[in-house]
N, C-alpha and C positions, 0 to 999 in steps of 0.2 A: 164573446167575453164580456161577463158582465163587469163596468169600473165602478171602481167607490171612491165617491169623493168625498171629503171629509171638508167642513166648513169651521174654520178656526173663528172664530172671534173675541171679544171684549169681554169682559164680566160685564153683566145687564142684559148682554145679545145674546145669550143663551136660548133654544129654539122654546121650552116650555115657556122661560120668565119672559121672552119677547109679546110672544105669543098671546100669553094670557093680561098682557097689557094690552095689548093690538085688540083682541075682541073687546076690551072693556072701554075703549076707548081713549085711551090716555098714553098714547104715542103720538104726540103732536104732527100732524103732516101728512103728504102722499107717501104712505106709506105701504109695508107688506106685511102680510100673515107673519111672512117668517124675513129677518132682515135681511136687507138688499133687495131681496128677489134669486137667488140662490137656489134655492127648490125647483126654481120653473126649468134647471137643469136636467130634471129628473125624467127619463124616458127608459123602454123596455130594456139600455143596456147599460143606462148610468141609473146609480143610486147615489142618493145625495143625501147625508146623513149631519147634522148642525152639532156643533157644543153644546155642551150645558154649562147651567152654572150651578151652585152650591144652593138650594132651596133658601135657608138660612144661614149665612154666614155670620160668624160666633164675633167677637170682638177683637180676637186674640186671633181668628185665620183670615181675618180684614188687617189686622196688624202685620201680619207677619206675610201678608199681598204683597201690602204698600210696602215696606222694607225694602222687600224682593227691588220692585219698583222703582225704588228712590234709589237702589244702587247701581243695580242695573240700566234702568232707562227705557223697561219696557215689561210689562208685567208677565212674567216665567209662570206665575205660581197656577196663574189662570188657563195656560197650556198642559202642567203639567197634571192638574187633576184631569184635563181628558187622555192622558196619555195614554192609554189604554187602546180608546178610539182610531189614533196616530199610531201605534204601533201595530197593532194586527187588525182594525178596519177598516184602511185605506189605502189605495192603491195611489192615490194623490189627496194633495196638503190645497185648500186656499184659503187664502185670506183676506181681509179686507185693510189694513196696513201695517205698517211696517212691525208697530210693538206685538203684531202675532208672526208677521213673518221671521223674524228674531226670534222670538222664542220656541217657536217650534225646531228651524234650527239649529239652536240649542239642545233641545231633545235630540235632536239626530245626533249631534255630537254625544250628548254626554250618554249615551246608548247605545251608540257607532252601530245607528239604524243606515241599511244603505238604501230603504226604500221607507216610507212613502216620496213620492217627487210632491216637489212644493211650486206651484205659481203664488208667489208670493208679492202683492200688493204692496206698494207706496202710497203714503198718502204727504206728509209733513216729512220724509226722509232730509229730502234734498234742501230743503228751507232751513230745516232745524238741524242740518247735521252738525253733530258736536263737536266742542272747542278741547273739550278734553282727548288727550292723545291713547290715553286708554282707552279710553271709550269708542275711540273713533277705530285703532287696530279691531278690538273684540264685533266692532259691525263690521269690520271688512272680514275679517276672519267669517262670520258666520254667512253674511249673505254671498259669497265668493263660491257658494257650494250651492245658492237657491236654483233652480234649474231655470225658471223663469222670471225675472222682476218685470211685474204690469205698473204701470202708471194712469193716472186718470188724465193727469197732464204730459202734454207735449212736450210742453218746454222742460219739465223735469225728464223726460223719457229723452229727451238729445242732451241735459246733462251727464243724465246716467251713462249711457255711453260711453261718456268719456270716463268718468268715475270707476265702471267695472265692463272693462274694453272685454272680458274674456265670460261677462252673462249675456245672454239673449235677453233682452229688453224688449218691452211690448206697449206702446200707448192703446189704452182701451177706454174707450169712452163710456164715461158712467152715465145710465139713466135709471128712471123714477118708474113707478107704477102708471101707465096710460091709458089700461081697461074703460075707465068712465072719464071723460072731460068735459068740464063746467062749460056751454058755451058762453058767445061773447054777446055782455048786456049792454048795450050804446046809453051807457046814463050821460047825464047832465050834469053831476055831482056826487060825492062820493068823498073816501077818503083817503089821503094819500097815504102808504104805508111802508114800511119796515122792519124785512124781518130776519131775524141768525143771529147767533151767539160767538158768530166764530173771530176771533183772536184778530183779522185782518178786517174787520170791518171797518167804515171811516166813518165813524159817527162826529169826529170833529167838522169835516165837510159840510156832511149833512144838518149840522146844527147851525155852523156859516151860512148854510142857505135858507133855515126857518127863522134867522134871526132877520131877513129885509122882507123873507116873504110873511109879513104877521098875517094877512088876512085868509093862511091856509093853514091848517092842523095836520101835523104830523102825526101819526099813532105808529108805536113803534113794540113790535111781540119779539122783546127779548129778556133775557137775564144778565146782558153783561154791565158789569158795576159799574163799566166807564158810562155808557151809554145812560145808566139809570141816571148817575150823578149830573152828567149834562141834558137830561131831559126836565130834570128839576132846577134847572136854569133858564128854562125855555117855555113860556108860558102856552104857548103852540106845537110843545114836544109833550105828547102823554105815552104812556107805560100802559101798553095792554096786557093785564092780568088775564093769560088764557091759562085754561084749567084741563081742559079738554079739547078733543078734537074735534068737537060740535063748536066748541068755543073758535079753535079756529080756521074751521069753514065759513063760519058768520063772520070773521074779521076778513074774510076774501071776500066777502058774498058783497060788505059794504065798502071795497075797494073801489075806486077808480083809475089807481097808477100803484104799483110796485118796484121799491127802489129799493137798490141794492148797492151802496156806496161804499167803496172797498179802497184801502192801500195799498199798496205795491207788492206781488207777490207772483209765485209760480207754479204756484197748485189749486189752481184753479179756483179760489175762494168764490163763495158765491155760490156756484155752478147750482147745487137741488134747490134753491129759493128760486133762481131762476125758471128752473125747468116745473117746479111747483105753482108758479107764477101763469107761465103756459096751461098746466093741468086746469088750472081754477079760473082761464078766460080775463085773467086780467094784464095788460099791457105792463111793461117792465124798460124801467132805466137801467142800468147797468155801468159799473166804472170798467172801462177797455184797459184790463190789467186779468195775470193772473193766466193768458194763454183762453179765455172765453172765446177768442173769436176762431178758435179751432171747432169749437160747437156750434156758433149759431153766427149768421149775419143779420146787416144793420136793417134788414127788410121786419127782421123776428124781433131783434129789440132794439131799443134806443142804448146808444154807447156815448158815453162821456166820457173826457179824458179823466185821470187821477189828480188828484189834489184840487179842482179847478169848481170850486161853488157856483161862477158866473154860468160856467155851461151846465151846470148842472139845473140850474133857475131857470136860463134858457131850455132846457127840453121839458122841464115841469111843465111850463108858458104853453111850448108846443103840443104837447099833448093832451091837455088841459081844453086846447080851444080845436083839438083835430080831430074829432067823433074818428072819419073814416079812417085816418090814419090810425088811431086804437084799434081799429078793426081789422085790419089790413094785417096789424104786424101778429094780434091772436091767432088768427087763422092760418098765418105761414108758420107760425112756430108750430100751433098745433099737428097740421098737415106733418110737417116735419118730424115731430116726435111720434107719431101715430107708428109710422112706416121703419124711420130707423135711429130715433133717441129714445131708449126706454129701458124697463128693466130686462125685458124679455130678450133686445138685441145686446145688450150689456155682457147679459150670462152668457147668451150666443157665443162672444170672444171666447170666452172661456171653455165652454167645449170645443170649441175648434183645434185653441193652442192643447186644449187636455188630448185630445184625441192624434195629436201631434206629436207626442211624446210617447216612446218607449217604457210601457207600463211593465214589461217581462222582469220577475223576480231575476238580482242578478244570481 
């Protein structure tokens, strides 16, 4: 029996528009052909077929997205132009979080589709779940019927549980692309770095600790506007303008430490810098929040506690004057992601649990 699995995602993740940014180079990161690594699914009896998105989206069907979006809470409109796809090309639904797992569905309901089966991904669920009591019924209503919810965190995967006692939950551990890895280069010097955009990062910490450490430059590859406005507080905080992803390989290539300073959270923030960190051979701090140490131990990276600058100056210090121990911790993470953190063991989960499931038209 051949299965088809059908790949929901985001407007942008669409397999053509991903794609044709990925060859031109302007997908910042370890990244893939097609997102996530999803395809590498694909064998003589699974087909694995991606969304699209709209070539050019007009002004008025970007309007009438977000709308969707703003009421809902998670963008329908982008599910339901593949609907097509979802309704008679799929034998199963995945996703990569929750605002496709919701909308798709959605589709099932407003269709009273009883097939495709949906593993459907968490990512920000559990964090963000909402205050509004409407909102919060219509998620339970929809995902109460997902056959599977995966989680990339743990600790969100033993909430859930409790949250939807009557789904099969699945923690699956997300990995990166691992084909080529940068090895490890014993410099002398280098630059200490920072990189993500993402909502939990703790750039306040990290600025606490460039303001006693002045004789070291921070450089920091993000866009988010807190971080920009406190780096322009910080004469030893710069704003790397990458453009590309030649631009930034060269911002890893002049690394010598990678940090990742993060607030308090359950979804594992952080997690692909991390493991991107590994790919590109450069040693990595890490704030021990966020459910990280289900992925890696202290051998692969340096953990600090949250909130805490002093330890965090302290393991700069350490690593800084420890050549071997940089070396020690490349190479076990490497080792580690080689064999079973990547994207290839990633999707693995997913054929597993896919192939677990009762695909027979009811």
């Amino acid at each position: 029996m051949m299965i088809r699995v059908f790949v929901q995602l985001s407007y942008g993740y669409g397999a053509g528009n991903w794609n044709g940014k990925f060859r031109q180079g302007k997908i910042l990161g370890t990244n893939e052909p097609y997102a996530y690594g999803y395809y590498r699914a694909a064998s003589d009896d699974i087909k694995v077929t991606y969304s699209e998105d709209i070539e050019k989206e007009t002004l008025l069907q970007k309007s009438v997205r977000y709308v969707a979006r703003l009421i809902l809470g998670f963008d329908f409109v982008q599910v339901w132009r593949n609907r097509k796809q979802i309704e008679s090309g799929a034998d199963v639904v995945w996703t990569y979080n929750e605002a496709q797992t919701l909308g798709v569905m959605l589709l099932k309901k407003l269709l009273r589709l009883k097939r495709p089966k949906v593993i459907g991904q968490s990512v920000w669920l559990i964090d963000k779940w909402p205050r509004n009591r409407i909102r919060q019924k219509l998620y339970r209503w929809l995902l109460k019927d997902v056959d599977v919810l995966t989680f990339n965190s743990k600790i969100n995967s033993d909430i859930a549980r409790k949250m939807f006692p009557h789904n099969r939950i699945e923690f699956t551990k997300f990995g990166i692309r691992c084909d080529e890895m940068v090895p490890y280069s014993p410099k002398d010097t280098g630059n200490v770095i920072a990189v993500g955009n993402d909502r939990s990062r703790d750039w306040t910490t990290l600025a606490a600790c460039a303001s006693r450490m002045t004789d070291t430059n921070f450089f920091l590859a993000t866009q988010n506007a807190a971080a920009i406005a406190i780096a322009d507080k910080h004469p030893n905080m710069t704003i790397a303008g990458l453009k590309t992803n030649a631009d930034m390989a060269s911002f890893y290539e002049k690394a010598i430490l990678v940090i990742v300073p993060l607030k308090r959270n359950n979804y594992v923030s952080g997690l692909t810098v991390v493991e991107e960190s590994g790919v590109m051979g450069v040693p990595c701090i890490v704030t021990d929040t966020g459910g990280l140490r289900d992925y890696f131990t202290d051998d692969m990276v340096y953990f600090v506690p949250p909130d805490d600058a002093d330890a965090l100056i302290q393991a700069i210090q350490t690593l800084l004057s420890d050549k071997e121990k940089r070396a020690r911790m490349v190479k076990n993470i490497q080792d580690y992601m080689k064999t079973s953190l990547n994207s290839q063991t990633y999707v693995d989960e997913y054929v597993r649990i896919t192939r677990q499931l009762d695909l027979n038209p009811v």
